[in-house]
KEVEX-627742 format. One record per atom (N, C-alpha, C, O): residue in three letters; x, y, z. Coordinates in pm, whole numbers, padded with zeros to 5 digits, always signed. Atoms other than C-alpha are relative to their C-alpha. Layout:
alaXYZ/...
***
This chain:
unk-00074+00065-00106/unk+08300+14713+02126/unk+00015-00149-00029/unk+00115-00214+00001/unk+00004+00157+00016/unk+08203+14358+02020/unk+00106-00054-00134/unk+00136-00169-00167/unk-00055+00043+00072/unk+08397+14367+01768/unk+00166+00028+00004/unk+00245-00046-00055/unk-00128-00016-00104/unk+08720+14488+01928/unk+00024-00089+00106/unk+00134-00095+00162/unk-00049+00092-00105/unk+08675+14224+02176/unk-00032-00128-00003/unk-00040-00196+00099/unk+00014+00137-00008/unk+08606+13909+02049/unk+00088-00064-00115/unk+00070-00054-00236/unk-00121+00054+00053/unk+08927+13715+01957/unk-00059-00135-00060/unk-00067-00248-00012/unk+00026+00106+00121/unk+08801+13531+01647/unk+00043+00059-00111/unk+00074+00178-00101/unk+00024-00019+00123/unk+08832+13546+01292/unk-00026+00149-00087/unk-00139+00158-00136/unk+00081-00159+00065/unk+08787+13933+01125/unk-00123-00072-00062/unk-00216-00028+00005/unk+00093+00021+00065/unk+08531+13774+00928/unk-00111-00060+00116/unk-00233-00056+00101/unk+00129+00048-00134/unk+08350+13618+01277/unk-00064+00125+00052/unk-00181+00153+00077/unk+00048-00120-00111/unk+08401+13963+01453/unk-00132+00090-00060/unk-00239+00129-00012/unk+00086-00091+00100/unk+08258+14155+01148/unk-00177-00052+00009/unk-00274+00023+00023/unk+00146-00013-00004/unk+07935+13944+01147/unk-00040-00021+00128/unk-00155-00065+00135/unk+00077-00023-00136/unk+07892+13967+01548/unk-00029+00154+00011/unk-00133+00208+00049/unk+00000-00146+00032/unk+07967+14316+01490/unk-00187+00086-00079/unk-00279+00165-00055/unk+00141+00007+00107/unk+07695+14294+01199/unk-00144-00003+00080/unk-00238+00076+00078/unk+00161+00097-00027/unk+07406+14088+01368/unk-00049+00088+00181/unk-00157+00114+00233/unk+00033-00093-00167/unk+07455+14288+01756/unk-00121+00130-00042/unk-00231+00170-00003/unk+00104-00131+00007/unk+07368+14594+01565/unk-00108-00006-00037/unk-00191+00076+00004/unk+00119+00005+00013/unk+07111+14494+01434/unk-00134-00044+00056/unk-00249-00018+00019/unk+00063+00066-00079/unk+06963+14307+01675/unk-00082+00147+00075/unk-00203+00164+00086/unk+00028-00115-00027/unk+07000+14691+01834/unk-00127+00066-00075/unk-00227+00095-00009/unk+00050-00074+00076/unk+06830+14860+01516/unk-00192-00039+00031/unk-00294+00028+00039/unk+00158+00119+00023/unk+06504+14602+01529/unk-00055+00091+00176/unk-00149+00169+00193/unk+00057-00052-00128/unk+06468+14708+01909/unk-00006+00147+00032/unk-00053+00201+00132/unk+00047-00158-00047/unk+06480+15070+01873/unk-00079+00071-00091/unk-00115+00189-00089/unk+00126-00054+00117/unk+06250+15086+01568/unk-00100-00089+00115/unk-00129+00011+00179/unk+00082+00046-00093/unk+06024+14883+01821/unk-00054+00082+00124/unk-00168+00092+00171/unk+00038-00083-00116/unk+06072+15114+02102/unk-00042+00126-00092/unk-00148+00171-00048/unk+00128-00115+00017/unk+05940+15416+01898/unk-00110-00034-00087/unk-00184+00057-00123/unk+00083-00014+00047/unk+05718+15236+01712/unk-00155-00040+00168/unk-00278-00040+00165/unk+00050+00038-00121/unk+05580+15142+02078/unk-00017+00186+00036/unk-00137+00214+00032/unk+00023-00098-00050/unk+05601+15512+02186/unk-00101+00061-00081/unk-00177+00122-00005/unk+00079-00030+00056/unk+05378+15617+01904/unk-00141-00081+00044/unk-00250-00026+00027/unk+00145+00088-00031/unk+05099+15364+02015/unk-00003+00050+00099/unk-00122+00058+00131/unk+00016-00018-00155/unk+05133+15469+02332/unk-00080+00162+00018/unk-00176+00189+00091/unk+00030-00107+00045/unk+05072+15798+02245/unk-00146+00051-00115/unk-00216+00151-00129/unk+00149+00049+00054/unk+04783+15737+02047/unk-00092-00067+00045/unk-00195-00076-00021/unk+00107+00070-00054/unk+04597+15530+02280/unk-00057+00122+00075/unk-00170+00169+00064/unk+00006-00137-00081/unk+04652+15836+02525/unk-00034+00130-00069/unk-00070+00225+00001/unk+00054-00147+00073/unk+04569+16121+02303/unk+00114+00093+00002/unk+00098+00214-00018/unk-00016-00158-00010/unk+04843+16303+02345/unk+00119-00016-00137/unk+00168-00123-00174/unk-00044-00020+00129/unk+05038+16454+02015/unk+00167-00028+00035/unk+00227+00008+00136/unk-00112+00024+00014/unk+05374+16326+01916/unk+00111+00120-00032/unk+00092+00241-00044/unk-00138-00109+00027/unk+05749+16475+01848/unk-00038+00155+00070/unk-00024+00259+00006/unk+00026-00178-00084/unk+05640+16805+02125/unk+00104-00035+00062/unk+00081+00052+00146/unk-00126-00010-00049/unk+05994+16719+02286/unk+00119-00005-00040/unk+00136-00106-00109/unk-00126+00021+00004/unk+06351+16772+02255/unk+00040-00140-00007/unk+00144-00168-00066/unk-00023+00172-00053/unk+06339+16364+02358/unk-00005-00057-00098/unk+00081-00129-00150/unk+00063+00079+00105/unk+06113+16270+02102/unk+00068+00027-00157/unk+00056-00062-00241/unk-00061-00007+00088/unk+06317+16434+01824/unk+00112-00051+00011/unk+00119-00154-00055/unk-00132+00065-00001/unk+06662+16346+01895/unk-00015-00154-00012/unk+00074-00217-00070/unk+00002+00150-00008/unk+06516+15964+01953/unk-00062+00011-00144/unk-00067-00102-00193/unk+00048+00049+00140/unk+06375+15985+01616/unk+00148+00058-00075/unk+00174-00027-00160/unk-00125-00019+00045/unk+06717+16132+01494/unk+00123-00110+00000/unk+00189-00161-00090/unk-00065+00124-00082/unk+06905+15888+01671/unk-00002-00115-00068/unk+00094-00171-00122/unk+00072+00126+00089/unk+06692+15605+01519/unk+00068-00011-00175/unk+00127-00102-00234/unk+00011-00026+00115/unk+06719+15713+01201/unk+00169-00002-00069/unk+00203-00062-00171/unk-00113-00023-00001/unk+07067+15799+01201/unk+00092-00145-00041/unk+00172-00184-00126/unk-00060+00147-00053/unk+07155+15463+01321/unk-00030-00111-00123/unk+00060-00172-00180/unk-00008+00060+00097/unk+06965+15277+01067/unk+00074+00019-00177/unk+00111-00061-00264/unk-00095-00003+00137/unk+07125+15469+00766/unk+00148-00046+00024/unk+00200-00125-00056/unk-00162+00147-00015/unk+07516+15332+00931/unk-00001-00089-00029/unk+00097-00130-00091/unk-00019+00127+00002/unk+07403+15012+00928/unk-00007-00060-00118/unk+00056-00164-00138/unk+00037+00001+00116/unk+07279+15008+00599/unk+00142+00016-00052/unk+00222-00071-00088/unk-00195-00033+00074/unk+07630+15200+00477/unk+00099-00097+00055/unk+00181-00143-00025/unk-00077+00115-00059/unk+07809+14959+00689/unk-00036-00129-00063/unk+00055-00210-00044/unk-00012+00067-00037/unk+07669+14704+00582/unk+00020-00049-00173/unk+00066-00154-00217/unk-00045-00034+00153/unk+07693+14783+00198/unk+00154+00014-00002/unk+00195-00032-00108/unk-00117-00078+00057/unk+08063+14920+00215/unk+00093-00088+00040/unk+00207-00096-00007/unk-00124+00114-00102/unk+08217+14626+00475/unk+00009-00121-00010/unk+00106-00197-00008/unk+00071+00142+00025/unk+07993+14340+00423/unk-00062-00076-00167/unk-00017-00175-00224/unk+00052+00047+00141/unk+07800+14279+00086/unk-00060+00099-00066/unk-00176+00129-00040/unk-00077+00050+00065/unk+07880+14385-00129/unk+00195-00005+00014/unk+00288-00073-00030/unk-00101-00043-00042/unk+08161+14508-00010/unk+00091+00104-00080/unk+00085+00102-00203/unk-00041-00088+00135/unk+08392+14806-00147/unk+00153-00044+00028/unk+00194-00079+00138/unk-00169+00027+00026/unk+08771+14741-00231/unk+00025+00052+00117/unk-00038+00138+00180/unk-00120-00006-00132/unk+09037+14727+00050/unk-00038+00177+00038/unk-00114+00239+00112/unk-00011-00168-00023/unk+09109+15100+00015/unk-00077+00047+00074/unk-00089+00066+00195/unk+00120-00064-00068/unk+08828+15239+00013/unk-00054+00014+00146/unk-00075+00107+00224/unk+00075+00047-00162/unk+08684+15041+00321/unk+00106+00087+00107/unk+00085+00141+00215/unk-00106-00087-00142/unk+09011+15202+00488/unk+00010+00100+00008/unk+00080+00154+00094/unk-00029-00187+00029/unk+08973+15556+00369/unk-00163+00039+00064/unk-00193+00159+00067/unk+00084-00072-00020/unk+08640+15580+00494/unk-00068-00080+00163/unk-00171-00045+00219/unk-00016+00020-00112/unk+08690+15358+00819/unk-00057+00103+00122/unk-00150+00097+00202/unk-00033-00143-00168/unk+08767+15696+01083/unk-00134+00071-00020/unk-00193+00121+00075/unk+00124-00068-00043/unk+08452+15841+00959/unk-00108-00085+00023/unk-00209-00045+00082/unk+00120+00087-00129/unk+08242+15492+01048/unk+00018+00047+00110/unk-00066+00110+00175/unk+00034+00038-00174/unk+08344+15473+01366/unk-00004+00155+00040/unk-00058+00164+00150/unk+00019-00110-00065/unk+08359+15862+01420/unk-00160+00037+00005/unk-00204+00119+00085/unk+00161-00049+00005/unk+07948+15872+01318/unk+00015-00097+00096/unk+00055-00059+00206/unk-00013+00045-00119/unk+07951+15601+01514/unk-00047+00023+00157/unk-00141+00012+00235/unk-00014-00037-00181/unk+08069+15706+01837/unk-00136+00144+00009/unk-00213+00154+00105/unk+00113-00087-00039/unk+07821+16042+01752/unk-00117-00046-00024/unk-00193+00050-00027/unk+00107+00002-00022/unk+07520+15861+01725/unk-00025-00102+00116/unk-00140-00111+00160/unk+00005+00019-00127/unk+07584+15666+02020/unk-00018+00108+00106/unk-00075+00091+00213/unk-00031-00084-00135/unk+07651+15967+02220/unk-00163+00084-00034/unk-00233+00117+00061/unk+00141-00042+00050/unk+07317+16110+02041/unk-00102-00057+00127/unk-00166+00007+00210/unk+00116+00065-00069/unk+07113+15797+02211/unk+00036+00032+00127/unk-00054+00059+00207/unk-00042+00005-00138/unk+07343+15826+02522/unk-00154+00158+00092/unk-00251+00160+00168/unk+00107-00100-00022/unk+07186+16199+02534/unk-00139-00002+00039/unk-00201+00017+00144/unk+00199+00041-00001/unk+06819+16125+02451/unk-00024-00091+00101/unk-00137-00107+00146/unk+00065+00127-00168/unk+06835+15841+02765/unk+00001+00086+00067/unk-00115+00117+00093/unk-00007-00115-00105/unk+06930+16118+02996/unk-00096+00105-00007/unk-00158+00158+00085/unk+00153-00118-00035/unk+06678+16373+02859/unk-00114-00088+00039/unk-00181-00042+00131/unk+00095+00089-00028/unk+06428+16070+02875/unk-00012+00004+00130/unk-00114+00025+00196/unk+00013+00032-00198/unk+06508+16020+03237/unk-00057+00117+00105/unk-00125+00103+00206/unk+00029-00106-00026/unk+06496+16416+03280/unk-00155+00013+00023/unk-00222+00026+00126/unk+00151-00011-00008/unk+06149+16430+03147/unk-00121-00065+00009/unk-00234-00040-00032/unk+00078+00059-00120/unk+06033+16159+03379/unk+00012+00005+00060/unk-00087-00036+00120/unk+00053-00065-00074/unk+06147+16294+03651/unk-00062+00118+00033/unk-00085+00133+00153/unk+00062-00122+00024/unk+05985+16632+03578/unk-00121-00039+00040/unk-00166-00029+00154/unk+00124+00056-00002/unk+05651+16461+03458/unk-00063-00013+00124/unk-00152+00062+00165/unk+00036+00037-00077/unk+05633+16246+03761/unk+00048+00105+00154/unk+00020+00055+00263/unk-00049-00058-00099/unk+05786+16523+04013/unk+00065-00029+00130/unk+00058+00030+00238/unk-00066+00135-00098/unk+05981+16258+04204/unk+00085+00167+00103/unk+00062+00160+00223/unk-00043-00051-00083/unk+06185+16590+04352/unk+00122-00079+00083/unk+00214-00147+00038/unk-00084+00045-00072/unk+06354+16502+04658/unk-00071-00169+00106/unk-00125-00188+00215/unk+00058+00135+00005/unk+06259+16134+04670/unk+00053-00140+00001/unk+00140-00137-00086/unk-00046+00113+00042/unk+06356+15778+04670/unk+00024-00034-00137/unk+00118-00089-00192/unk+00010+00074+00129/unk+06229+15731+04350/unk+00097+00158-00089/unk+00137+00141-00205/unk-00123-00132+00047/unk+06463+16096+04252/unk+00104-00048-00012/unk+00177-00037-00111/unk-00205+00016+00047/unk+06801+15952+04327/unk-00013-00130-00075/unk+00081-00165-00146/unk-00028+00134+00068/unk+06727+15626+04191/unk+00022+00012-00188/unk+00076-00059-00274/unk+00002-00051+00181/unk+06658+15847+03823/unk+00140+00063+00042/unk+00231-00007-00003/unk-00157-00072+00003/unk+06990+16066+03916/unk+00108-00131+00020/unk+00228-00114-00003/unk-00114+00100-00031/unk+07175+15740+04000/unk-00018-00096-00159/unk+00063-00177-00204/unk+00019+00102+00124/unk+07049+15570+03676/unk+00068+00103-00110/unk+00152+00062-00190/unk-00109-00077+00069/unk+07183+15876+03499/unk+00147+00036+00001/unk+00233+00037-00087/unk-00155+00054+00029/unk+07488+15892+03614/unk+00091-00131-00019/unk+00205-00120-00066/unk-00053+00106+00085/unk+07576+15527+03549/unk+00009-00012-00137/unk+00109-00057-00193/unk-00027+00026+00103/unk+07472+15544+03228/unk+00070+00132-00081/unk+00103+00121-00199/unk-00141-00018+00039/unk+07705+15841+03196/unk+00125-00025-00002/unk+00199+00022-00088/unk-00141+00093-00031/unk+08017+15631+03336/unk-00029-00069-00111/unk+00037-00027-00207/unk-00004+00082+00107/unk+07889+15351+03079/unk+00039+00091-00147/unk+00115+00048-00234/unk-00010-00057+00161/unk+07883+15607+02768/unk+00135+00028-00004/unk+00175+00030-00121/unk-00186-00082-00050/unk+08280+15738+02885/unk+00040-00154-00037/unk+00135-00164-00114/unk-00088+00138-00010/unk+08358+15347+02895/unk-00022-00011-00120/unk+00077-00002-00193/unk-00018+00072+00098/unk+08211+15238+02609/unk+00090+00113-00171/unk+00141+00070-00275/unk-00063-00105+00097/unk+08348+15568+02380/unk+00159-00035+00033/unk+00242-00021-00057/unk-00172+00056-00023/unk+08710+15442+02540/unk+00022-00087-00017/unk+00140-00121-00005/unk-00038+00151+00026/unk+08688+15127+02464/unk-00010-00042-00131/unk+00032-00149-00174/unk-00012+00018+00193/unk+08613+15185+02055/unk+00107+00142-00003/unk+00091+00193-00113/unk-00097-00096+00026/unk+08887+15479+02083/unk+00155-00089-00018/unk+00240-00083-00108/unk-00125+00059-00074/unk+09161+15254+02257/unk+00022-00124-00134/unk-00063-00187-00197/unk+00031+00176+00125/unk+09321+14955+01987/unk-00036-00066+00137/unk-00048-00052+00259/unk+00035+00180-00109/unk+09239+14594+02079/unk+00116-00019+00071/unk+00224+00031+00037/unk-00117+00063-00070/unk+09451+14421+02349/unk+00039-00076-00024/unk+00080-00136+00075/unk-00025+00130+00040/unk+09543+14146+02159/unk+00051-00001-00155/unk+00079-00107-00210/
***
């Protein structure tokens, strides 16, 4: 998105583009290297969920794009062509490993309210209301790297 919407320079957008995601990558190798401690202080055994795999999929996923992205767009960079022949399948992994994490937040949310048995609760709609926003957000932001720029 950031790079579809900030009217600078291709070479500005590319490294906001660049430095966002990564900023991303750093904080979600953080958040599972945080869920593993967490999980080890507590005793209880890792990857036993649907959650915990897809977020390690997810992760993983994400850091090999950025890597190929950052080899094929950035430095070294591969000839014109190329970069344009293999464009539709960036942004198509892309958009599926976004929709990956989108997923894994929603099972996350699932299997805290399970855990905690919030039911029919305050603290219930506030997880069903946090899930469906951040299904409106995943619809926006998948339309908003589909759609060209406005400018």
């Amino acid at each position: 998105m950031a790079y579809k919407s900030i009217p600078a320079a291709k070479y500005w957008r590319k490294v906001v583009h660049l430095v966002l995601h990564l900023m991303a990558l750093a904080a979600g190798i953080f958040g599972v290297c945080l869920a593993f401690k967490f999980h080890h202080e507590v005793k209880i055994s890792d990857l036993l969920s649907l959650h915990s795999w897809l977020g390690l999929i997810a992760i993983s996923l994400y850091a090999l794009q950025w890597v190929f992205g950052f080899i094929v767009y950035f430095f070294p960079g591969a000839e014109a062509r190329r970069r344009g022949s293999i464009m539709p399948w960036h942004i198509y992994i892309g958009i599926f490993i976004f929709l990956i994490a989108t997923c894994n937040a929603e099972l996350g949310l699932l299997q805290r309210f399970n855990t905690l048995g919030l039911g029919h609760s305050q603290q219930g709609l506030i997880v069903n209301f946090t899930g469906l926003l951040l299904l409106l957000y995943a619809a926006t932001v998948v339309l908003t790297v589909i759609l060209p720029p406005l400018y």
